[in-house]
C-alpha positions as CSV (number, residue, x, y, z in Angstrom):
1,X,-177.0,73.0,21.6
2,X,-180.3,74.2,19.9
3,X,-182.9,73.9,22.3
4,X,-185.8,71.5,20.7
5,X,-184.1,71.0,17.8
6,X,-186.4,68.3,15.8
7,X,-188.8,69.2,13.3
8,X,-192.0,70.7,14.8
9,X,-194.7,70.3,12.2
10,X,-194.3,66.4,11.4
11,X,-197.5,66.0,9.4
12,X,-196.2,68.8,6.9
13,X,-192.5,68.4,6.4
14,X,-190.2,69.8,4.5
15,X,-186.5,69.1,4.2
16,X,-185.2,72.7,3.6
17,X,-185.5,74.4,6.9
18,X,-183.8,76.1,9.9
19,X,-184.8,75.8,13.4
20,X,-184.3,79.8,14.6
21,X,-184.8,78.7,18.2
22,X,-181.8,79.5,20.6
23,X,-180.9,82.8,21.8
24,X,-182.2,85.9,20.5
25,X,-182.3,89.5,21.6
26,X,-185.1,90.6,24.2
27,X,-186.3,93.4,25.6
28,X,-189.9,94.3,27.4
29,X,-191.4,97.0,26.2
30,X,-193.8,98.1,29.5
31,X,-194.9,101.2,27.3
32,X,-195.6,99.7,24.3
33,X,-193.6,102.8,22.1
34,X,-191.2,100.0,20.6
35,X,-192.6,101.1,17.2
36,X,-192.5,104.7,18.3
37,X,-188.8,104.2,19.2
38,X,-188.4,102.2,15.9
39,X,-187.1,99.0,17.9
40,X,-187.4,97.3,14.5
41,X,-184.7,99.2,13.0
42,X,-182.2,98.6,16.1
43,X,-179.0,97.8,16.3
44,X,-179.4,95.4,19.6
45,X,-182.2,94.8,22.4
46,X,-181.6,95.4,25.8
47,X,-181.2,91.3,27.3
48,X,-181.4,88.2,26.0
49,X,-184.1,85.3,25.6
50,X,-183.8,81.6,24.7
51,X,-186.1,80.9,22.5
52,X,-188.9,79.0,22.6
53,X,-189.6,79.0,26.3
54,X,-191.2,82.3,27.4
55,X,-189.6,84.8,29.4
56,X,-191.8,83.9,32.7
57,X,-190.4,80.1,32.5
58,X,-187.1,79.4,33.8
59,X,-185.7,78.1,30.5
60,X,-185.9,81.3,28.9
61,X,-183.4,82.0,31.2
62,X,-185.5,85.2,32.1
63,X,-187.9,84.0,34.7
64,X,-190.0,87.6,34.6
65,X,-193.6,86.5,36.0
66,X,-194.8,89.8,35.9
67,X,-197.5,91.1,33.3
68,X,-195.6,92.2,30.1
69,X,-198.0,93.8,27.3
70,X,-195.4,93.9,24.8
71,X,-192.0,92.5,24.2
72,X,-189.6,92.6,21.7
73,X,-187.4,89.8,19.5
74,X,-184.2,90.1,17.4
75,X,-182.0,87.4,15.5
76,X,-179.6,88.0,12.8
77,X,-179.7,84.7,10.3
78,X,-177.3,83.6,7.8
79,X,-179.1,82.5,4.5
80,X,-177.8,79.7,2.3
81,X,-176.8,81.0,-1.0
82,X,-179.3,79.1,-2.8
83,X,-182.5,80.8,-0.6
84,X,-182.5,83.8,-2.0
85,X,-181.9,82.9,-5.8
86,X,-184.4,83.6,-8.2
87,X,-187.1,81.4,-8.1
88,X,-187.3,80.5,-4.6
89,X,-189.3,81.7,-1.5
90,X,-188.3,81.5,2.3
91,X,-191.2,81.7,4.6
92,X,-191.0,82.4,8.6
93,X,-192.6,79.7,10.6
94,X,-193.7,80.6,14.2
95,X,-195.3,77.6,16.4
96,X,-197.0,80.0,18.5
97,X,-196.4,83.9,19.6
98,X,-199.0,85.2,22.4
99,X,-200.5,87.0,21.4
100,X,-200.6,90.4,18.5
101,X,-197.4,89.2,16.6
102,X,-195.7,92.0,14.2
103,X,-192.6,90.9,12.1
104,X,-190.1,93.1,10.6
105,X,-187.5,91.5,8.5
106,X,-184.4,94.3,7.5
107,X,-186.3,96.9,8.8
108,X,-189.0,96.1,6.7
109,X,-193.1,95.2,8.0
110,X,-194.5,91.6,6.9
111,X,-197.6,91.1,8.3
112,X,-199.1,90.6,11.4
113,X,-200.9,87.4,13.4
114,X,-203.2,87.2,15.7
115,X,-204.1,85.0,18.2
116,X,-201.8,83.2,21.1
117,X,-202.3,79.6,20.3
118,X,-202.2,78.5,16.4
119,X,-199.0,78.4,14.2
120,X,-198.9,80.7,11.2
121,X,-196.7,81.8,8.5
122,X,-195.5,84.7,6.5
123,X,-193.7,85.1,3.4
124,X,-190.8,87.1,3.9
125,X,-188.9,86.7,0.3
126,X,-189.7,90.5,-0.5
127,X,-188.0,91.4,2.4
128,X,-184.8,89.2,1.9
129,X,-181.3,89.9,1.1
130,X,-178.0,87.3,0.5
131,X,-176.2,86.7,3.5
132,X,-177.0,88.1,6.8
133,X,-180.7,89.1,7.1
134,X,-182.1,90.9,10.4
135,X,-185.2,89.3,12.2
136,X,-187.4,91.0,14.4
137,X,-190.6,89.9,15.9
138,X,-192.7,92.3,18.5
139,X,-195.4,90.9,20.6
140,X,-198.7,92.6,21.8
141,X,-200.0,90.4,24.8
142,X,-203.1,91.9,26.9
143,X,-204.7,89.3,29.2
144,X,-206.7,91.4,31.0
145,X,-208.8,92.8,28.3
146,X,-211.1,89.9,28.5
147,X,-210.9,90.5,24.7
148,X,-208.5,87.6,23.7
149,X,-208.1,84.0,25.3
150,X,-206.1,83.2,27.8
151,X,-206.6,79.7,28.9
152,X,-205.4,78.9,32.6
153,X,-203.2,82.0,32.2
154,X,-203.8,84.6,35.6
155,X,-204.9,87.6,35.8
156,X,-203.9,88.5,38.8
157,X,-200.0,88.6,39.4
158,X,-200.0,85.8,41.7
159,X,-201.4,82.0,40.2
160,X,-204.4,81.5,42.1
161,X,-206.6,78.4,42.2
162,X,-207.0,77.1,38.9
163,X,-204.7,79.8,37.0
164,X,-201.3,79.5,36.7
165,X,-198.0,81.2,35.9
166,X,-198.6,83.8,32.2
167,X,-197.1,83.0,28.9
168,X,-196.4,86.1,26.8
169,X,-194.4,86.1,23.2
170,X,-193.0,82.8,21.6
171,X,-193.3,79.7,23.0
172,X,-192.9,77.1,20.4
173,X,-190.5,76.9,17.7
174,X,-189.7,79.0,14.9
175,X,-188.0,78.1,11.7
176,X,-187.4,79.0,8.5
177,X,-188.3,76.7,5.3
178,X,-187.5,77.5,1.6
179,X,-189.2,76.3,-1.5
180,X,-190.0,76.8,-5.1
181,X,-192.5,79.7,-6.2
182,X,-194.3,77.2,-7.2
183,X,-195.4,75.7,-3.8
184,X,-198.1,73.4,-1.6
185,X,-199.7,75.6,1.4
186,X,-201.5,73.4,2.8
187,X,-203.7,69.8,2.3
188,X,-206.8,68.4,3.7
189,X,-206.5,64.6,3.6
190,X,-210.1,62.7,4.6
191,X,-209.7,59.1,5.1
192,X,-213.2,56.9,3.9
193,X,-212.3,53.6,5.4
194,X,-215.1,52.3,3.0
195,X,-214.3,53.3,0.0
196,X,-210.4,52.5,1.2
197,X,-209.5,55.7,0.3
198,X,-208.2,59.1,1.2
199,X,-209.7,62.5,0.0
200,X,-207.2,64.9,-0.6
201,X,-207.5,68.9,-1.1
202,X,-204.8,70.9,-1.7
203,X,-204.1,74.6,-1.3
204,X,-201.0,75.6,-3.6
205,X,-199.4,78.8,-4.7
206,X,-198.1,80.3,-8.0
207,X,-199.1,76.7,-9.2
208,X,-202.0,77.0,-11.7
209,X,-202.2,74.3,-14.2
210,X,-198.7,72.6,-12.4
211,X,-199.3,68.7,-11.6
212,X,-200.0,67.4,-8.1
213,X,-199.1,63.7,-7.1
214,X,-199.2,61.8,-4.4
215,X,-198.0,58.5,-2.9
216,X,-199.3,56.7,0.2
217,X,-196.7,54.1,2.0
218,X,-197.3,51.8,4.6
219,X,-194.6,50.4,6.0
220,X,-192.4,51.7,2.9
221,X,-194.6,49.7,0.4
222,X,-196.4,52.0,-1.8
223,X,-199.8,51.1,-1.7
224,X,-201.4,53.9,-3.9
225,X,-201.1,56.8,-6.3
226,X,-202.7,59.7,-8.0
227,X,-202.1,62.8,-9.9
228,X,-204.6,66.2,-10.3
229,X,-203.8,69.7,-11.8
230,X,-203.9,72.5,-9.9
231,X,-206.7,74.9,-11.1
232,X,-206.0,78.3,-9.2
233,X,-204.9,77.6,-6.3
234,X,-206.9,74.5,-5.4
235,X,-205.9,70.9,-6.5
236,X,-208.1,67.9,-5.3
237,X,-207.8,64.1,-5.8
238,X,-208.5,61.0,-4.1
239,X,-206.0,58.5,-3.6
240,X,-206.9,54.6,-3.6
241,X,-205.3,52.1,-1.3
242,X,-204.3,48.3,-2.0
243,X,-204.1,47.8,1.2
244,X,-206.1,48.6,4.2
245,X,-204.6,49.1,7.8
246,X,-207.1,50.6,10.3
247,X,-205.9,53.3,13.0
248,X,-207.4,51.8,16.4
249,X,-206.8,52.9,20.2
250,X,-203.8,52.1,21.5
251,X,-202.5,50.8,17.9
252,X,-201.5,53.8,15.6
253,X,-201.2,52.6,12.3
254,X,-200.2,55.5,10.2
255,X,-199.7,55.7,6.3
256,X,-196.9,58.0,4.9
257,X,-198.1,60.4,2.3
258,X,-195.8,62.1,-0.4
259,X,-196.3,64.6,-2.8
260,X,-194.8,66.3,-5.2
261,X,-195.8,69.6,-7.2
262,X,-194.2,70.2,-10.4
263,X,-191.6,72.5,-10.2
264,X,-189.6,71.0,-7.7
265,X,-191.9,71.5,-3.9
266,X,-191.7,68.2,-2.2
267,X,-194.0,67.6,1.0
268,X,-194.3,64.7,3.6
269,X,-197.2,63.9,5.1
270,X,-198.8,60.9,7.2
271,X,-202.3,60.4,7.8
272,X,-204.9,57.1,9.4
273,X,-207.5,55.5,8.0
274,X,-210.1,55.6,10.5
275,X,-214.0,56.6,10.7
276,X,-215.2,58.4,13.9
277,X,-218.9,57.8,15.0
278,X,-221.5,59.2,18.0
279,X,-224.8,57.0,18.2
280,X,-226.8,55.4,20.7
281,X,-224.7,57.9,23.1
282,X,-221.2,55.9,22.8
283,X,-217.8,56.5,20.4
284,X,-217.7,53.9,17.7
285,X,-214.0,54.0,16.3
286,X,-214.0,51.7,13.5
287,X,-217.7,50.3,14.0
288,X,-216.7,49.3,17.6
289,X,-217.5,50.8,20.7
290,X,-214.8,52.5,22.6
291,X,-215.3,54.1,26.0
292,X,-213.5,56.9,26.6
293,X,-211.2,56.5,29.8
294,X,-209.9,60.3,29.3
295,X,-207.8,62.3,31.5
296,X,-207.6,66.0,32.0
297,X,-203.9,67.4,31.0
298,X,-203.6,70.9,30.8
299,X,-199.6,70.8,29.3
300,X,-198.2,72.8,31.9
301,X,-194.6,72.6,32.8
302,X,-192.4,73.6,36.0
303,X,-189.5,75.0,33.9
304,X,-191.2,75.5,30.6
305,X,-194.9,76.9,31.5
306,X,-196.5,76.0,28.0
307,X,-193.5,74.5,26.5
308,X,-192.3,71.3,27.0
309,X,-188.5,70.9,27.6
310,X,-188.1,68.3,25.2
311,X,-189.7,66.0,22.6
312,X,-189.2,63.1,25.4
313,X,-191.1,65.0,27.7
314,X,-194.2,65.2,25.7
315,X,-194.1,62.1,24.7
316,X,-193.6,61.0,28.5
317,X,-197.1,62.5,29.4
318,X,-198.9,60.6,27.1
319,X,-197.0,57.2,28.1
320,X,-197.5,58.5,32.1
321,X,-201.2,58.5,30.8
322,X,-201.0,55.0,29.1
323,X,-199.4,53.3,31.7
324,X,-202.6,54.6,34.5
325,X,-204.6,52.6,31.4
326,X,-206.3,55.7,30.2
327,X,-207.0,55.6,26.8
328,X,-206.7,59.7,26.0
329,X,-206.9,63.0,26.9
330,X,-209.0,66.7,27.2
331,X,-206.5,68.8,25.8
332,X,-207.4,71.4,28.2
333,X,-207.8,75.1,27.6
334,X,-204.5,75.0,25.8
335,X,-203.9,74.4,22.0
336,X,-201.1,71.6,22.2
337,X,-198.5,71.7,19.7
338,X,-197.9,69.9,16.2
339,X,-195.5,67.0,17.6
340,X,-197.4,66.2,20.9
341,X,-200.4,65.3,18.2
342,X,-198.3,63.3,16.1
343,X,-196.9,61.3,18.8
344,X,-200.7,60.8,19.9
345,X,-201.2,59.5,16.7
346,X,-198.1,57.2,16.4
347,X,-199.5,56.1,19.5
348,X,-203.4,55.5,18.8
349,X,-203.9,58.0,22.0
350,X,-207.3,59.6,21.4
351,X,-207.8,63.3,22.3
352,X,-210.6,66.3,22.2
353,X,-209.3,69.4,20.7
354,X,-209.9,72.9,22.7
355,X,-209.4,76.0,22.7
356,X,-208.2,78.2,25.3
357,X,-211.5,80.5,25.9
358,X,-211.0,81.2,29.7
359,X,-210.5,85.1,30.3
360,X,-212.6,86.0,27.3
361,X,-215.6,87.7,27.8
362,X,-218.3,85.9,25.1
363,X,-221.2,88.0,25.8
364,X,-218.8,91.0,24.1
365,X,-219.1,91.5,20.9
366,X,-215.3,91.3,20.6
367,X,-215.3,87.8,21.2
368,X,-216.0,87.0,17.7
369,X,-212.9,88.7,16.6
370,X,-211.0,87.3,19.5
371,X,-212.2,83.5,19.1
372,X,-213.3,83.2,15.6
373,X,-210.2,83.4,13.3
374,X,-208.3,81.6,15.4
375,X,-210.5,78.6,16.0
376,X,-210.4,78.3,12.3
377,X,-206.8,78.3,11.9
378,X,-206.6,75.7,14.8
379,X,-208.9,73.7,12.9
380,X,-207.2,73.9,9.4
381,X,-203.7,72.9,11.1
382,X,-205.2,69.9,13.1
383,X,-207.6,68.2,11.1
384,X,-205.4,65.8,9.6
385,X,-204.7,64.4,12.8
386,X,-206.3,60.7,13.2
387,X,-206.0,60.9,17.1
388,X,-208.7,64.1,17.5
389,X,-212.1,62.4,17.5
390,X,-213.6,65.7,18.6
391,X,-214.2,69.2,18.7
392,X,-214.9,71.3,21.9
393,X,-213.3,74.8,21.5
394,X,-215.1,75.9,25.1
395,X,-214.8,75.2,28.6
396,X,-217.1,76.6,30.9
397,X,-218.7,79.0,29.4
398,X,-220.6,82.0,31.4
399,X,-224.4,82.4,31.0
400,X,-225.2,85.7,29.8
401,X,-223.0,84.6,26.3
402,X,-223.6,85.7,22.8
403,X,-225.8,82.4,21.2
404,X,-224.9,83.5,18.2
405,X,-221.2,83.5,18.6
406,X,-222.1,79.8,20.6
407,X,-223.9,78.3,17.2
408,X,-221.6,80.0,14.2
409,X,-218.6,78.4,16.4
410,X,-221.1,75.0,16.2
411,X,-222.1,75.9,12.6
412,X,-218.1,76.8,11.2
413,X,-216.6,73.8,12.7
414,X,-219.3,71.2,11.3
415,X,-219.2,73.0,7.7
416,X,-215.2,72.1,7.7
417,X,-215.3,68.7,9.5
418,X,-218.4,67.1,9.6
419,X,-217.0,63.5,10.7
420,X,-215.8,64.4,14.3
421,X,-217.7,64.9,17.6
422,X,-218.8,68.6,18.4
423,X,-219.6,69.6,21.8
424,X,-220.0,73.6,22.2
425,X,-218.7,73.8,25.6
426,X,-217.6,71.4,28.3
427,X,-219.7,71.6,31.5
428,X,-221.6,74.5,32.7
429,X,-223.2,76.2,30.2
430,X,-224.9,74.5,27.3
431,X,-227.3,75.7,24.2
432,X,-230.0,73.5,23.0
433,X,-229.5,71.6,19.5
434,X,-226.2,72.8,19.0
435,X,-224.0,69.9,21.0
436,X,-223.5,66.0,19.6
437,X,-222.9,65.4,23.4
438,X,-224.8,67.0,26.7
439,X,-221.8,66.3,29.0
440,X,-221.8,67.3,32.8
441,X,-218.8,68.5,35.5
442,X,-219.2,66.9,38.6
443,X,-216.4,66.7,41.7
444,X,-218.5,65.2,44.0
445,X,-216.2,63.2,46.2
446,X,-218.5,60.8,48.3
447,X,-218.5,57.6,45.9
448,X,-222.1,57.0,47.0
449,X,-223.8,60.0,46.1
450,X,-221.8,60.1,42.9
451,X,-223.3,57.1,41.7
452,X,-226.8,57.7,42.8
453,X,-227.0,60.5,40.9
454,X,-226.6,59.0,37.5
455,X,-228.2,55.5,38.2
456,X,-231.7,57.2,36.8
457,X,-229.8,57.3,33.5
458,X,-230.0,53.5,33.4
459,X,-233.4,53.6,33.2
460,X,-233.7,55.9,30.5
461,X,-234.9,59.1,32.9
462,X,-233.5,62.8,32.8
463,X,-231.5,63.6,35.5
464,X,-230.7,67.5,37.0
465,X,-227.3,68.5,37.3
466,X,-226.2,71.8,38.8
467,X,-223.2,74.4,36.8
468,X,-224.2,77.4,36.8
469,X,-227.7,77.0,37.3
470,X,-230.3,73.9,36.9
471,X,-230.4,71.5,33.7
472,X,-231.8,68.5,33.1
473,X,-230.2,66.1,30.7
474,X,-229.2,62.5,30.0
475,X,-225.6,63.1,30.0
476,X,-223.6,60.0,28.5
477,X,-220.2,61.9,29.6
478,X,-218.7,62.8,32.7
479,X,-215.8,64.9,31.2
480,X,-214.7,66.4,34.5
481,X,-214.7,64.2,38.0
482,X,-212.6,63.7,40.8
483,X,-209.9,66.1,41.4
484,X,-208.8,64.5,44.6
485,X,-206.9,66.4,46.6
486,X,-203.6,64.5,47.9
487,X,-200.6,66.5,48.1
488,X,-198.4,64.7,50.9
489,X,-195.4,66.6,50.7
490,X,-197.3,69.5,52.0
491,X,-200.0,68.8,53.7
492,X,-201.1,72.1,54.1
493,X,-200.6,73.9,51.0
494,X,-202.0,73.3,47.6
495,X,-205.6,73.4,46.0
496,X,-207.8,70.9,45.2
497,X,-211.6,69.7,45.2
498,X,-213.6,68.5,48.2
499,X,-212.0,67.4,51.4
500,X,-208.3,65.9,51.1
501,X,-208.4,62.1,51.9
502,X,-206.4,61.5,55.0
503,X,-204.4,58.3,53.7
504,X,-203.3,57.3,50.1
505,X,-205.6,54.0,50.9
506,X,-208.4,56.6,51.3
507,X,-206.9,57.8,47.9
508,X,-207.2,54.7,46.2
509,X,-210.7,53.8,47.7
510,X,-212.5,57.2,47.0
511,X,-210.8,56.7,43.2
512,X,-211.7,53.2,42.8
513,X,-215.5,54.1,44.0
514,X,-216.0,57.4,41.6
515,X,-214.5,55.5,38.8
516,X,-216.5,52.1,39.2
517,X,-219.8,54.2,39.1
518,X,-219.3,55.2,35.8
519,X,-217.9,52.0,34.3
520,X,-220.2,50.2,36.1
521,X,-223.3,52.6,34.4
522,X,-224.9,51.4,31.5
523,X,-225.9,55.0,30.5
524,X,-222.1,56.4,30.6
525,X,-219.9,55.9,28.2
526,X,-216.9,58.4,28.6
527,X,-214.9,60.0,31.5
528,X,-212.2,63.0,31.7
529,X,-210.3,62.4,35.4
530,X,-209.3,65.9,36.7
531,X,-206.0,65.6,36.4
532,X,-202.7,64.1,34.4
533,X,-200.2,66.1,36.6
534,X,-200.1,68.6,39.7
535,X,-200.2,72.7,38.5
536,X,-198.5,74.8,40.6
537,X,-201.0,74.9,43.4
538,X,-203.6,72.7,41.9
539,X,-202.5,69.7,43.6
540,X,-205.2,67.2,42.3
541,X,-202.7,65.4,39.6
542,X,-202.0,61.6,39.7
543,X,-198.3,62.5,39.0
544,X,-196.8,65.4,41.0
545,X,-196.0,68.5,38.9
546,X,-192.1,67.1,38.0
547,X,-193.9,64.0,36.8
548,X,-193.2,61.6,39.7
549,X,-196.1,59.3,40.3
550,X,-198.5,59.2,43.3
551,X,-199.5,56.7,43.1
552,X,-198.4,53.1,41.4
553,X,-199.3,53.2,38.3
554,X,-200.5,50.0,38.6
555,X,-202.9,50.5,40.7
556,X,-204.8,52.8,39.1
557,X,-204.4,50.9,35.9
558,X,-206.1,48.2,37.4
559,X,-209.2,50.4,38.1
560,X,-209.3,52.0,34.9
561,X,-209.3,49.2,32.9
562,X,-212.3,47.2,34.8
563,X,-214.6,46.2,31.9
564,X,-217.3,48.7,31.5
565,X,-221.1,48.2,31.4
566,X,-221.3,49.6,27.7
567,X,-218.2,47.1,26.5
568,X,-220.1,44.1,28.1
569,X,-223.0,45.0,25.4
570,X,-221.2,44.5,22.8
């Protein structure tokens, strides 16, 4: 059986593919002379992988934790007869490879990616021959150069703290799709929920002067229509609705979008009609204010590291979420995957999108190259995605960083999506002018002098938080708090914040006080919990790390979904 066999990139389907995961040939190349030695032009590898999962995750059936700067792939596929006719083009598909990726197709070079977290494609037609075509992929990954990101990914051999178990090569899917010459790379679709509309721009290849339609669906009733030409390589055109059916929380309403380029390229797409908005320091989704009951989930996985072991599982996390009555997520240091999103979106499950900058050093000048390119890939791939209501590629940033590295991140994500939130870095670190938020990082664990401290927002004063030095702020979101400590199984092991409650009653208290201080605030109006789901020895999670509640979820529904002070103004 094909491990995660559905189709990874739901908001960009095509119908002609094949999913390339399953085994394929391994081996680690510790002195990185693969390319020396010509690995690209070998008969076999030296072991076996099974692919997505990473060779450090059990499922790879590998389990190698220790540091590998360069490893090597190899699949022989079996074309259709039809995919390499005249007229057609097959392109490789790779979810995400950590982090140089090279691919070699008959012997042949392609191209290279890089970056550890985005997908990307390459056309490997050129390269192609009928029947049996060799594959190989080689992947370049060096952690500790504090020169690329690494997320939650250690540096040290064992996972310490909050850094985890290493994911080096692939470790989401990889197919192959085939299409027309003619063909749509990607589209842009922005929703204006009052002109009850959607914006479309379209990238498209070997396609100038072809026609572009489109067709939005809801519910399998077509409710609108256009056509454009493509000039160059750009088509743009804005298709009208007759009906009008607004994305919400908790309530994904999603439209189905179709097009069709002449020449045969057919794409499906989806997309919400919804209009994100920050004033008066709270979300308005729709016009309406919605307080941000987040929690912290950093997609880790005991047997899959990065990778989830199935499409149930991610959707799992998000219903695990749900049913604690949180209302979204901090995709944490981690670039989640194509499906997770769309099943946030089916789901009306809001989230922040991030960016894995942890182990990148931005006060080098190689940061831009590490972070830049990237970033904007991330942000070309997601930003059709209703359930993202904002941007915050940081985490914790250091203080002697590059500001101008800080406010082209600010300046390059506005310029391509000026509708969503921006913050430039969660916690710590913060440059004047540049952030639609000033949010703060606080595990304080005595309920008392948690709320103390941000009872001077009320009244419209400044208050002086502490991360990495002194600032003085009215911050309107808490995005990290808590992180209670409560590991039962073993009471001595684990890590977490703050003294470790000696009862789960003590638990539920300390929770139920932290998170009534900020409902209860008039001056708050969003919260990330610290965390979804124990890591490894970060035992802070509400659910253990193999997803078994702490907790009923119940319980801490109940508290979450106390009426806040900012909902009662309504």
């Amino acid at each position: 059986m094909i491990p995660r066999p559905e189709y990874p990139r739901p908001q960009f389907a095509r119908k002609d593919w094949i999913n390339l995961n399953g085994e394929w040939q391994f081996e680690i190349d510790a002195g990185r002379s693969g390319k020396e030695r010509k690995l690209y032009e070998a008969e076999k590898l030296s072991d076996v992988i099974n692919v997505p999962f990473c060779p450090e995750s059990r499922l790879s059936g590998l389990a190698h934790t220790d540091f590998m700067e360069c490893v090597w792939y190899m699949r022989t596929v079996e074309l259709p007869a039809d995919w390499t006719a005249a007229g057609r083009r097959t392109i490789l598909n790779i979810g995400a490879c950590d982090y140089e990726t090279e691919v070699f197709v008959n012997g042949k070079y392609i191209d290279r990616h890089i970056g550890g977290y985005v997908s990307f494609a390459m056309d490997i037609t050129s390269a192609l021959t009928a029947g049996a075509n060799k594959i190989v992929i080689c992947a370049t990954d060096l952690l500790r150069s504090q020169n690329q990101p690494g997320g939650k990914q250690c540096r040290k051999f064992h996972s310490i703290g909050c850094s985890y178990t290493r994911t080096t090569g692939i470790w989401q899917t990889v197919w192959l799709e085939n299409m027309p010459d003619a063909y749509i790379r990607r589209i842009k679709c922005r929703p204006s929920v009052e002109n009850r509309s959607v914006f479309v721009e379209a990238v498209c290849e070997n396609a100038d002067g072809r026609t572009l339609r489109a067709a939005a669906k809801f519910g399998g009733k077509v409710v609108g229509t256009a056509e454009t030409r493509v000039s160059g390589k750009s088509a743009t055109l804005e298709v009208k609705l007759d009906e009008l059916h607004l994305w919400n929380v908790g309530d994904g309403k999603l439209y189905d979008l179709d097009f069709e380029l002449e020449g045969g390229d057919f794409v499906h797409s989806y997309f919400g009609m919804r209009k994100v908005e920050w004033k008066n320091n709270r979300t308005y989704i729709n016009g309406k204010v919605v307080y941000q009951r987040l929690i912290l989930d950093q997609g880790f996985y005991p047997d899959g590291i990065y990778t989830a072991p199935t499409e149930d599982e991610l959707i799992a996390d998000i219903k695990r979420s749900m049913d604690m009555g949180f209302n979204g997520a901090r995709l944490h240091q981690k670039v989640f995957e194509p499906l997770f999103l769309y099943h946030c979106d089916r789901l009306g499950y809001i989230v922040w999108g991030e960016h894995a900058n942890w182990g990148l050093n931005i006060a080098r000048p190689e940061a831009w190259r590490g972070f830049l390119p990237e970033w904007r890939e991330v942000l070309e791939r997601d930003y059709n995605h209703p359930a993202i209501i904002g941007w915050c590629p940081l985490n914790e940033t250091q203080k002697d960083q590059d500001r101008d590295l800080i406010r082209e991140l600010a300046d390059m994500t506005r310029s391509f999506d000026p509708d969503r939130i921006y913050i430039d870095a969660s916690g710590w670190t913060h440059q004047d002018a540049v952030s639609d938020i000033f949010d703060v990082h606080d595990y304080d664990q005595n309920p008392e002098t948690f709320r103390a401290r941000y009872l001077p927002l009320e009244q419209g004063e400044t208050i002086t938080v502490f991360n990495l030095g002194k600032h003085v702020g009215r911050p309107p979101f808490v995005s990290e708090f808590g992180g209670i400590w409560w590991n039962p199984a073993h009471p001595e092991g684990g890590w977490g914040y703050g003294n470790r409650p000696q009862s789960e009653e003590e638990f539920i208290a300390r929770y139920r006080g932290l998170v009534t201080a900020l409902l209860e605030n008039r001056a708050i109006s969003a919260f990330c919990y610290t965390q979804l789901t124990d890591v490894e020895q970060e035992v802070n999670g509400l659910y253990t790390y193999d997803r078994h509640p702490k907790f009923p979820p119940e319980v801490i529904r109940a508290i979450n979904t106390q009426v806040a002070a900012v909902e009662k103004e309504q």
